[in-house]
Backbone bond lengths (Angstrom), bond angles and torsions (degrees), N, CA, C in turn:
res aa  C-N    CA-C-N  psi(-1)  N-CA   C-N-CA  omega(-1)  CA-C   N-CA-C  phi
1 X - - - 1.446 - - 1.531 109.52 -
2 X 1.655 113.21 140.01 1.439 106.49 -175.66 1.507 103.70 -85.81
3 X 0.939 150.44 150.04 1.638 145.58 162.86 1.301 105.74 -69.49
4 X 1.330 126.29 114.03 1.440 147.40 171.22 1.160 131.32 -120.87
5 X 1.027 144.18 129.42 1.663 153.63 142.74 1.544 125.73 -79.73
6 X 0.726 124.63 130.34 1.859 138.24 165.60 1.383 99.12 -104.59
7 X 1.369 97.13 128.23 1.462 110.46 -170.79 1.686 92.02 -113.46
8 X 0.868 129.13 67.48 2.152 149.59 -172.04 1.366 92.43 -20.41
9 X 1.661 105.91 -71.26 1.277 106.46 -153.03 1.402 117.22 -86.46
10 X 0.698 136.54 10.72 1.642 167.68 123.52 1.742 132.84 -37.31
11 X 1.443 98.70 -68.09 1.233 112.95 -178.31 1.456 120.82 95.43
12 X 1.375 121.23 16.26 1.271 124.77 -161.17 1.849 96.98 -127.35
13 X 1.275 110.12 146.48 1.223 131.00 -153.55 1.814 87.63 -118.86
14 X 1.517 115.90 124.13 1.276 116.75 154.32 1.427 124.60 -133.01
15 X 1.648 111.28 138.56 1.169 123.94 -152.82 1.454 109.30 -136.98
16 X 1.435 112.58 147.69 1.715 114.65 -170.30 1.334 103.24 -157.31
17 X 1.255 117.35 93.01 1.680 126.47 -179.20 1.412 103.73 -80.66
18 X 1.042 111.98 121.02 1.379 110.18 168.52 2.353 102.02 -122.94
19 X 0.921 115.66 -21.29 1.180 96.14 -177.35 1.935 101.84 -111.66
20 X 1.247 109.63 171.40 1.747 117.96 -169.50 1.753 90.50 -59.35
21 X 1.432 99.29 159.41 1.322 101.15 -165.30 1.846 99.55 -105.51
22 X 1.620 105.13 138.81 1.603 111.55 -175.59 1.590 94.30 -125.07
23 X 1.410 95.88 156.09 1.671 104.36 179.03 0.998 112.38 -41.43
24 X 1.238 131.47 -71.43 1.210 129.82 -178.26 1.616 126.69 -31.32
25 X 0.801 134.97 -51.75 1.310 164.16 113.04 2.008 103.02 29.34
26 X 1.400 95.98 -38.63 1.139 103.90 -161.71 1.997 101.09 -112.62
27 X 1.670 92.37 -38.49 1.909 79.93 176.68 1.147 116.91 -68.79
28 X 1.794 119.45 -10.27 1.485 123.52 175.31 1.501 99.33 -89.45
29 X 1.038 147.05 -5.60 1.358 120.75 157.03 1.448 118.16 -72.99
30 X 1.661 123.16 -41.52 1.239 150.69 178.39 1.846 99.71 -40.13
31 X 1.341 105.50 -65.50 1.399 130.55 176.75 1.151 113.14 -39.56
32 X 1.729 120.00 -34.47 1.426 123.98 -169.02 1.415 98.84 -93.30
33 X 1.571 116.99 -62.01 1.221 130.24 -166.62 1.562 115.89 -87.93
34 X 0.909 122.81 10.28 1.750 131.54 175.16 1.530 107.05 -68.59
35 X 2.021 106.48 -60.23 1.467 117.19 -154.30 1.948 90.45 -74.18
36 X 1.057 106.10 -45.54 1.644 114.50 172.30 1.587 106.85 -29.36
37 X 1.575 117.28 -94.40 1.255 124.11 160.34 1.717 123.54 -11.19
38 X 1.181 116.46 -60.64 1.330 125.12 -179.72 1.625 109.18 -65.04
39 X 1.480 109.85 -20.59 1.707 102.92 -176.49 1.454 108.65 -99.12
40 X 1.583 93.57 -28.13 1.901 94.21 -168.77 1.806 94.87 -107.22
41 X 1.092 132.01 -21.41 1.155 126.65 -159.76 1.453 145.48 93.30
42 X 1.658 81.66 -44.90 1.862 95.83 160.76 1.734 128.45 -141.80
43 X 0.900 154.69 -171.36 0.705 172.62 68.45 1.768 118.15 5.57
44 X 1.331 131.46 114.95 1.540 137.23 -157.75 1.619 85.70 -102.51
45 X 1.865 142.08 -51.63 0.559 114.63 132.12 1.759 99.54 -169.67
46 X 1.698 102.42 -154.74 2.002 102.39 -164.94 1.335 91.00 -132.86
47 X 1.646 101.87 104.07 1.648 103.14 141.41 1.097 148.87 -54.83
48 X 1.530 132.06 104.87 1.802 108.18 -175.90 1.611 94.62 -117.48
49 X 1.569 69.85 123.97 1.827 91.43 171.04 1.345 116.39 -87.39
50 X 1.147 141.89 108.03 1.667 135.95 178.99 1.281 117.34 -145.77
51 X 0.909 117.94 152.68 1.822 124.71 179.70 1.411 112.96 -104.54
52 X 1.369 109.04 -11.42 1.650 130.52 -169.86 1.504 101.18 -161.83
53 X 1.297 107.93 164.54 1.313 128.41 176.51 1.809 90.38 -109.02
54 X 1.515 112.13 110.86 1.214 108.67 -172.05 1.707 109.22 -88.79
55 X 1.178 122.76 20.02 1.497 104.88 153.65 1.984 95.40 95.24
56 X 1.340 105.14 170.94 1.455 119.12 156.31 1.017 117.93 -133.07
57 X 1.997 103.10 148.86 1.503 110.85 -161.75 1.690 101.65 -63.14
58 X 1.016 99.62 -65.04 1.794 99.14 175.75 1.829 106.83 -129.98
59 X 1.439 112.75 -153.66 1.625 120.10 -179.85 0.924 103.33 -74.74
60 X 1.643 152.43 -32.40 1.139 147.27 177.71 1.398 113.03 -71.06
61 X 1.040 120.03 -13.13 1.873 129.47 164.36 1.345 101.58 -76.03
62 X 0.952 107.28 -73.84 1.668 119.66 -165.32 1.519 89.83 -62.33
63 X 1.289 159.96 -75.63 1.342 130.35 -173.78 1.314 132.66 -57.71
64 X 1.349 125.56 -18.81 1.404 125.42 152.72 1.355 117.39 -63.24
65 X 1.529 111.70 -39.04 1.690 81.75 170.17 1.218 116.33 -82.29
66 X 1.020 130.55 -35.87 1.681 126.55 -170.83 1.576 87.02 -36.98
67 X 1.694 130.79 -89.25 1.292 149.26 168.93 1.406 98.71 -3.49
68 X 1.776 133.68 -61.00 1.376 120.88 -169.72 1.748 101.03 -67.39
69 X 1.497 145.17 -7.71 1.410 132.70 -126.58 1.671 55.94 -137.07
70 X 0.994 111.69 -82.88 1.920 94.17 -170.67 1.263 128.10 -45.41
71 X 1.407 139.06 -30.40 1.072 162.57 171.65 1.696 112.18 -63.89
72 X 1.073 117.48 -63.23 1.563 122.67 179.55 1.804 117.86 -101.42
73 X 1.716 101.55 8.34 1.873 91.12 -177.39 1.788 111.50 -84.81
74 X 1.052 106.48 4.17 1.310 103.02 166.83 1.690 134.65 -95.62
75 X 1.872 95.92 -7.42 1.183 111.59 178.78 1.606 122.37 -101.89
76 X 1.354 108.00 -0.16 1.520 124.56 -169.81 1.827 88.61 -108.90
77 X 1.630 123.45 122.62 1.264 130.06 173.01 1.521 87.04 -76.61
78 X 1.753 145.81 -97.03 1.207 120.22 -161.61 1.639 109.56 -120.49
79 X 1.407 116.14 176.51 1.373 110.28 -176.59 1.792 94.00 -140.55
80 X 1.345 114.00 113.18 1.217 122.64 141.91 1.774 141.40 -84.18
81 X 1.996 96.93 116.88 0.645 73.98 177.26 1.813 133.75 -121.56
82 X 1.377 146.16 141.93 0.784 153.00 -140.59 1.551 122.49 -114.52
83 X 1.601 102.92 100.45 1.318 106.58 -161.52 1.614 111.81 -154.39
84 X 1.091 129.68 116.90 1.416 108.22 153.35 1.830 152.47 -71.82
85 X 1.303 89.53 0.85 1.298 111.99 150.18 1.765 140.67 -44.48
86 X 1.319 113.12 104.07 1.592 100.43 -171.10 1.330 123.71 -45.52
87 X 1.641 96.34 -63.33 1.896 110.66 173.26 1.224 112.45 -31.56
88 X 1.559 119.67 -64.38 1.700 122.97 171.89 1.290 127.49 -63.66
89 X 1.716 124.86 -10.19 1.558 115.67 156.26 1.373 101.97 -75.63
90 X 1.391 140.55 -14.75 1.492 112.42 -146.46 1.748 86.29 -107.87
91 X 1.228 122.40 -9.02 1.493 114.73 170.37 1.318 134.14 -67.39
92 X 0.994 104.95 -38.70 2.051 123.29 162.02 1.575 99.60 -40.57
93 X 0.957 126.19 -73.96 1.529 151.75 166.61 1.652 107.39 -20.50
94 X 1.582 116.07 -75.78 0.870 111.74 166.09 1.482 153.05 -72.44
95 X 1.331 104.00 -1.98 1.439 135.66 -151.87 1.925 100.20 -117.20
96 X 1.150 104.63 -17.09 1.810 104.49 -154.36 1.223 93.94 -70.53
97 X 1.790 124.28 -47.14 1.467 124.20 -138.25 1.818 76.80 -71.68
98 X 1.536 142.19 -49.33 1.322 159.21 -143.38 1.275 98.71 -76.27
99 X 1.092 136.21 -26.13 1.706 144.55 -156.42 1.774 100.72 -88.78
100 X 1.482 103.06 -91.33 1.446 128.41 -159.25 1.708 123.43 119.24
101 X 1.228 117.08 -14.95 1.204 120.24 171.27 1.733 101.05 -102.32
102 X 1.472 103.15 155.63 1.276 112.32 150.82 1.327 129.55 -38.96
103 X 1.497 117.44 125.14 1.563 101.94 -174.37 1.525 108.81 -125.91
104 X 1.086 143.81 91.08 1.857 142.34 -162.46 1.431 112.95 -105.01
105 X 0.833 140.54 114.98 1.751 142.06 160.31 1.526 116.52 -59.96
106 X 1.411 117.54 144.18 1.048 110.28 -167.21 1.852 77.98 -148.86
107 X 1.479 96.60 140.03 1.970 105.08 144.66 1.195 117.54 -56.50
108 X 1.267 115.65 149.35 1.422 124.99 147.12 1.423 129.30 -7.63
109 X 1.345 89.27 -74.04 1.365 123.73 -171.75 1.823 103.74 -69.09
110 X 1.167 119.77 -1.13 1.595 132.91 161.30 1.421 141.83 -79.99
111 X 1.474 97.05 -13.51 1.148 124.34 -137.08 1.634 105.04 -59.27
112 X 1.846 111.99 -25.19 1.874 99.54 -164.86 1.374 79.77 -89.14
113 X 2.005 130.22 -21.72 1.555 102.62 -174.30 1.569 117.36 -59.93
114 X 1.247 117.78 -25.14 1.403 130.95 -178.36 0.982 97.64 -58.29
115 X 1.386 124.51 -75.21 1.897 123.73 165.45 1.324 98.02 -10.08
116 X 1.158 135.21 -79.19 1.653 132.72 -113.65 1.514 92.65 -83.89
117 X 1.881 100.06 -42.07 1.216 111.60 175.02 1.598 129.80 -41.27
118 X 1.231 114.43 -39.63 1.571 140.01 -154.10 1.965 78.43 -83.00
119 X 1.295 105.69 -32.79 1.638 99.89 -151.28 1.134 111.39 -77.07
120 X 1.316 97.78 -26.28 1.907 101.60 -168.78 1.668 113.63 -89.36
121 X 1.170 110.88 145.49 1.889 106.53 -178.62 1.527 105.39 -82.61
C-alpha cells in the first residue's frame, strides 16, 4: 500500500511511496481518487513525497502504474514533486512536456512551499 492522503477540500492528492510498487498499490489509489475526480472533475494537484524512487515489485507493478500515470495525467492540474534525491529532481523536468499537468520539484525541506504551490491556479 502507498501511504496517501486526500486532502477533499482542497483537491490535492498526497502520496509517499516508500515500498516497490505492486498492482494493487495502484487500484487503491484509483479507489480513492476515481469517486473524487468524477464529482469534482479534477484533481488541484499530487504530492509525491520520496527520498527514493522505490522501484517495482515485479511487471505487474510497473504496468499498473504506467496505466494509473496514463489514465489519470490529464485529471491532476499540477504535481509536485518533493524529494532530495537527484534521479527524482531530474524527472519532473523530463517527464512534464509527456504528462500534461504541471510538474515542479521541490526539496524536502520545501515541502509546505509545495503545498502553497499545489494551491494556487
Amino acid at each position: 500500500m502507498i501511504p496517501h492522503t486526500l486532502l477533499r477540500d482542497e483537491g490535492i492528492l498526497l502520496v509517499s511511496p516508500r515500498e516497490p510498487f505492486e498492482s494493487a498499490d495502484f487500484q487503491e489509489l484509483a479507489h480513492e481518487v476515481d469517486p473524487f475526480i468524477a464529482e469534482r472533475g479534477k484533481l488541484q494537484g499530487l504530492m509525491v513525497i520520496a527520498k527514493k524512487f522505490p522501484g517495482w515489485r515485479n511487471f505487474a507493478g510497473m504496468k499498473s502504474h504506467l496505466k494509473f500515470v496514463r489514465d489519470h495525467r490529464k485529471q491532476v492540474k499540477k504535481v509536485a514533486a518533493v524529494t532530495d534525491s537527484a534521479l527524482l529532481g531530474m524527472v519532473p523536468r523530463v517527464l512534464a512536456p509527456f504528462l500534461g499537468p504541471k510538474v515542479r520539484r521541490f526539496h524536502e525541506s520545501e515541502r509546505e512551499s509545495a503545498l502553497a504551490w499545489l494551491r494556487t491556479n
